[in-house]
C-alpha positions as CSV (number, residue, x, y, z in Angstrom):
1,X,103.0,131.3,65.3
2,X,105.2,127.9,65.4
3,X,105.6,125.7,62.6
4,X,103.4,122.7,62.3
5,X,103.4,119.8,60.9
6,X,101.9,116.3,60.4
7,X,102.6,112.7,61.1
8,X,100.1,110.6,60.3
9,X,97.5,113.3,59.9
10,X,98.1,114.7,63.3
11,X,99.3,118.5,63.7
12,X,102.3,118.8,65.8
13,X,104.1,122.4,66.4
14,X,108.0,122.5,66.4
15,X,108.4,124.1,69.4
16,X,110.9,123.8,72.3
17,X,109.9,123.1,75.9
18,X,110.7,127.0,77.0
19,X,108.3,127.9,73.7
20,X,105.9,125.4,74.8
21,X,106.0,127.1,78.0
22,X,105.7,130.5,77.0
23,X,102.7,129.7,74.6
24,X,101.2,128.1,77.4
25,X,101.1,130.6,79.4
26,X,99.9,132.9,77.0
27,X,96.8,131.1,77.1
28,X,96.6,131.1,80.9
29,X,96.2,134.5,80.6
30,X,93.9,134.8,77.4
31,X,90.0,135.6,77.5
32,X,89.9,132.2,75.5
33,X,89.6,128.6,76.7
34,X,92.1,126.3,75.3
35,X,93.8,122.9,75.5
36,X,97.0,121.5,74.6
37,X,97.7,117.3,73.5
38,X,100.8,115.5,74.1
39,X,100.7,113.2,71.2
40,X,103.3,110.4,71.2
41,X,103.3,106.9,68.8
42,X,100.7,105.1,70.8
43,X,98.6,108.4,70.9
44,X,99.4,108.4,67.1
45,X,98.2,104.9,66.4
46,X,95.1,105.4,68.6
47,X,94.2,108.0,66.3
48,X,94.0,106.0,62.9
49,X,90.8,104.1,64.2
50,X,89.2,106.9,66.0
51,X,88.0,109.8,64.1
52,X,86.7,111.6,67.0
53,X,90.2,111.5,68.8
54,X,91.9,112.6,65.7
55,X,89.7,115.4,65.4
56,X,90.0,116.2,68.9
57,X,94.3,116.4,68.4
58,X,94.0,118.4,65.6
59,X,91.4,120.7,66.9
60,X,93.7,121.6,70.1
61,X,95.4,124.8,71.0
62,X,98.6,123.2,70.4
63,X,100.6,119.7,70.1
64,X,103.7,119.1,71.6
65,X,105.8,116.4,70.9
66,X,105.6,113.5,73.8
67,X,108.4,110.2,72.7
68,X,111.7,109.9,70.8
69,X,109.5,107.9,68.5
70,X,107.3,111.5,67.1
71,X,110.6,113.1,67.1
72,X,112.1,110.3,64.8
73,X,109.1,110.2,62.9
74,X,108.9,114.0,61.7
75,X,112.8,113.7,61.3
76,X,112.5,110.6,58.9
77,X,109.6,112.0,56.9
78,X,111.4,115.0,56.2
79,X,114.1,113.7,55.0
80,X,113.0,111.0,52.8
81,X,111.2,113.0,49.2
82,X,107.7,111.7,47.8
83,X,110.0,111.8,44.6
84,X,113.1,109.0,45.9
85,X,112.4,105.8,45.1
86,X,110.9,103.1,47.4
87,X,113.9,101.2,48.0
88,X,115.6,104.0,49.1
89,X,113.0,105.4,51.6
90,X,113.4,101.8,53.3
91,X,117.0,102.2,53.7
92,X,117.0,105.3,54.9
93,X,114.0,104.5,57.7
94,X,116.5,101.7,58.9
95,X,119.5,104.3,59.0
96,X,116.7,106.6,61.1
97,X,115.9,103.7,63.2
98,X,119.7,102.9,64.0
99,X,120.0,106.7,64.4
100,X,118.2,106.1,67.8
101,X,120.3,104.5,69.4
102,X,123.7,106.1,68.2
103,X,123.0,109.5,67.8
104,X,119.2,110.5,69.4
105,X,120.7,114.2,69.1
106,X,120.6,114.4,65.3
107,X,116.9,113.8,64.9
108,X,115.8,117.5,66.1
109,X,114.8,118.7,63.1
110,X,112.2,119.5,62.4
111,X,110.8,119.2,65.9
112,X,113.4,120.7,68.0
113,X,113.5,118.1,71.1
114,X,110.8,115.7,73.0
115,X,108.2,117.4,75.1
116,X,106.6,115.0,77.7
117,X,103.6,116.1,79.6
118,X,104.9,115.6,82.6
119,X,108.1,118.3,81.5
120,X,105.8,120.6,80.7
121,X,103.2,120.6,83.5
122,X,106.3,120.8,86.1
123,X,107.7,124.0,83.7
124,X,103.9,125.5,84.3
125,X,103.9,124.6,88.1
126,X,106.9,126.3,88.4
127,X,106.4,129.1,86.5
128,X,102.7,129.6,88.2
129,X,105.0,129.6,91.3
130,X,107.2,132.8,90.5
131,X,103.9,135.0,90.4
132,X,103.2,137.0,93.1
133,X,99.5,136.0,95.7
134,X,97.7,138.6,93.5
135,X,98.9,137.2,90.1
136,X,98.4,133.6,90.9
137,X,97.3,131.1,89.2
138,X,94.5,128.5,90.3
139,X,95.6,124.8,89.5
140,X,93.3,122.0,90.2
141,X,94.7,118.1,89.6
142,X,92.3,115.8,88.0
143,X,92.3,112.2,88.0
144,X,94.6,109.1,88.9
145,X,94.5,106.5,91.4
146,X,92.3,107.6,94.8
147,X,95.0,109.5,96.7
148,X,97.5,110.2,94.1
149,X,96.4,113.2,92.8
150,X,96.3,114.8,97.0
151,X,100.0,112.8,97.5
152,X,100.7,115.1,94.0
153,X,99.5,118.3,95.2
154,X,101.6,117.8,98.5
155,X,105.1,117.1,96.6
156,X,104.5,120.0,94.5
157,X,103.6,122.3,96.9
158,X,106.5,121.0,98.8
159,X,108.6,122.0,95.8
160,X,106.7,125.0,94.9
161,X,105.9,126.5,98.0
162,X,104.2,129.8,96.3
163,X,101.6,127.2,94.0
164,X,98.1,128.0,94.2
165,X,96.6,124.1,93.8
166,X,93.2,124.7,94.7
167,X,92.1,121.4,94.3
168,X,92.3,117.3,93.6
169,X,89.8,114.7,92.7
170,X,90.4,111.3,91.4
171,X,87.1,110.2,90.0
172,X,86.3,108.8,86.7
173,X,85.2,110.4,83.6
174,X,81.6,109.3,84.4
175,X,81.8,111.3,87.2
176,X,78.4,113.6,87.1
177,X,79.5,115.1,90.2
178,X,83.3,116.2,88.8
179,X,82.6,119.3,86.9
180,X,80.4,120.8,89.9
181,X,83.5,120.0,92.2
182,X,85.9,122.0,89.7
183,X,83.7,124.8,89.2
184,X,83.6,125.0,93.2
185,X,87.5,126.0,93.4
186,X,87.1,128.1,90.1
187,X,90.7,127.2,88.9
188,X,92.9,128.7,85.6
189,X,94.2,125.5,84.8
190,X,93.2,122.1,85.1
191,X,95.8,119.3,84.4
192,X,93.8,115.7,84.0
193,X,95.2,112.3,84.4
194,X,92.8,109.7,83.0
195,X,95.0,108.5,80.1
196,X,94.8,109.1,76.8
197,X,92.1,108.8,74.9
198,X,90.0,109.4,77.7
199,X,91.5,112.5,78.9
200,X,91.9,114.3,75.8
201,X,88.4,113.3,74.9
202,X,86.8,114.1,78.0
203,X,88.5,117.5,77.9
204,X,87.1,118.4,74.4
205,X,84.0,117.6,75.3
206,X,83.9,119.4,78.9
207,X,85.9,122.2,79.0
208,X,83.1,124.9,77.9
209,X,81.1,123.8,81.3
210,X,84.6,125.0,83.3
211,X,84.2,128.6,82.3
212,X,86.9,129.4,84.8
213,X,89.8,127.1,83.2
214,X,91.3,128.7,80.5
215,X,93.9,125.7,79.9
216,X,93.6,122.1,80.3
217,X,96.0,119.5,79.8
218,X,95.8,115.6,79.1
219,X,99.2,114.7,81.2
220,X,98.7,110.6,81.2
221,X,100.8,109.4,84.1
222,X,102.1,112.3,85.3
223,X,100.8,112.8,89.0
224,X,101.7,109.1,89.7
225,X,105.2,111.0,88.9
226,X,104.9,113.6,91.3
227,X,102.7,111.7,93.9
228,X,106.0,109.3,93.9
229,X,103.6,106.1,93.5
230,X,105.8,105.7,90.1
231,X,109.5,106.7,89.0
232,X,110.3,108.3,86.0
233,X,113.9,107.0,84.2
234,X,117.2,108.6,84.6
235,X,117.7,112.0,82.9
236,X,120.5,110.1,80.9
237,X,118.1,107.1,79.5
238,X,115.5,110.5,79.0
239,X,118.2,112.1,76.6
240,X,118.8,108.6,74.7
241,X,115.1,108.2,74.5
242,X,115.0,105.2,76.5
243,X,112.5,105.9,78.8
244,X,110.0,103.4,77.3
245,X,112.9,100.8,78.4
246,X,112.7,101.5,82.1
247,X,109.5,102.1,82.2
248,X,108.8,98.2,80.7
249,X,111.5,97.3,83.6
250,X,109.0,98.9,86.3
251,X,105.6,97.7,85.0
252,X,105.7,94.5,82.7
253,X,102.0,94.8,81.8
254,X,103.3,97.9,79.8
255,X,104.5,95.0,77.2
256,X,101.9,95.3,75.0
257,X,101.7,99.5,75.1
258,X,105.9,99.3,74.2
259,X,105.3,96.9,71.4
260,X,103.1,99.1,69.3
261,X,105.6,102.5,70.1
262,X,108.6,100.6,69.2
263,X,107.8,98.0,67.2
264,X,104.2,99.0,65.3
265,X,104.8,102.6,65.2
266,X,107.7,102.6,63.0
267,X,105.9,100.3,60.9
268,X,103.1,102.1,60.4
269,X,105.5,105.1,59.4
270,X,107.1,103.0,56.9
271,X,104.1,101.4,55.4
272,X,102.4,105.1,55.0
273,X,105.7,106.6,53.4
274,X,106.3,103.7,50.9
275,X,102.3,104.6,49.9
């Protein structure tokens, strides 16, 4: 079992990606149906106003840790005692803070490194592609823009030649017809792209009518990153946890999404430490 621990009431397990993947996995192969969350600030702050989605987070298989900011956060928390004084806990959240930007590396502790879902849904592509035709594993990609989702499939497949992705569909969480088109292709593992909330809460609430899928996955914009529709940042701005930076660059209308990870987020932290 991994360590846990919470920000902001939310479970998160200190994992690394290769754990993450191995646990993953794991359930792939399990008698058990189970989903994993990606939780990062926004996700975070989403979750103080809706019960039902915190529930949801905390009630998942496991909960990786998706932006520098939920890496910061655990390492901040940690480090700053209920018994130090106020003053001090504000100091230190503006050393954390300036930590960022000079020295991402030393926050690891005590969640060993930044999981996106889109890392970890490529790692399980590519490790459902090392199995051989009698050990694979059915993949079906749910969600996104109309088109994305084949455009995804195709890239990966490209990529992967050995994947089994059995099927796409784009439509929306109303969708009556959407769990009868799943169940059709039968498939182990079933990665969905409506953003979160949605997602997370449409899986919690469908995933017993899949009996087939023994692992779903909320992975947000993720098949727009495969598909090629979007870009994802540099590997160097990844490492300096600057991808909400380029990201802001390439879609403006993210303005308001960036302002409460960067800006509110931290905030919030502060506000709930100094209670």
């Amino acid at each position: 079992m991994s360590k846990t621990l919470k920000i902001l009431n939310v479970r998160f397990d200190a994992l690394t990606l290769d754990q993450a993947l191995k646990q993953a996995m794991n359930f792939v192969k399990s008698n058990r149906q189970h989903y994993i969350c990606t939780p990062n600030p926004e996700i975070l702050l989403e979750a103080q106003k809706n019960k039902k989605f915190l529930e949801v987070l905390n009630n998942s298989s496991l909960n990786i840790a998706d932006g520098i900011g939920t890496v910061w956060a655990a390492n901040y928390l940690t480090k700053t005692s209920h018994y130090i004084s106020r003053l001090r806990k504000f100091f230190s959240w503006k050393w954390h803070l300036l930590k960022i930007l000079t020295s991402p590396s030393s926050l690891k502790t005590p969640l060993p490194e930044r999981i996106t879902g889109t890392d970890l849904m490529e790692a399980i592509c590519k490790e459902c592609s090392k199995f051989f035709t009698i050990h694979k594993h059915k993949i079906f990609l749910l969600g996104a823009e109309e088109g994305v989702a084949v455009e995804a499939k195709l890239k990966l497949q490209e990529k992967y030649p050995r994947i089994k992705i059995v099927g796409t569909y784009s439509g929306s969480p109303q969708d009556k017809e959407m769990i009868k088109i799943i169940n059709s292709k039968s498939p182990h593992i079933l990665f969905v792209a409506f953003g979160a909330p949605t997602q997370e809460l449409w899986i919690a609430n469908n995933i017993k009518k899949m009996p087939s899928v023994h692992l779903a996955i909320g992975v947000g914009g993720a098949l727009n990153f495969f598909a090629g529709t979007r870009k994802r940042a540099p590997g160097f701005m990844r490492k300096l946890g600057l991808e909400w930076l380029y990201r802001l660059a390439q879609e403006p209308s993210r303005a308001k999404r960036i302002y409460n990870a960067v800006i509110k987020f931290p905030l919030r932290i502060l506000k709930e430490n100094l209670k």
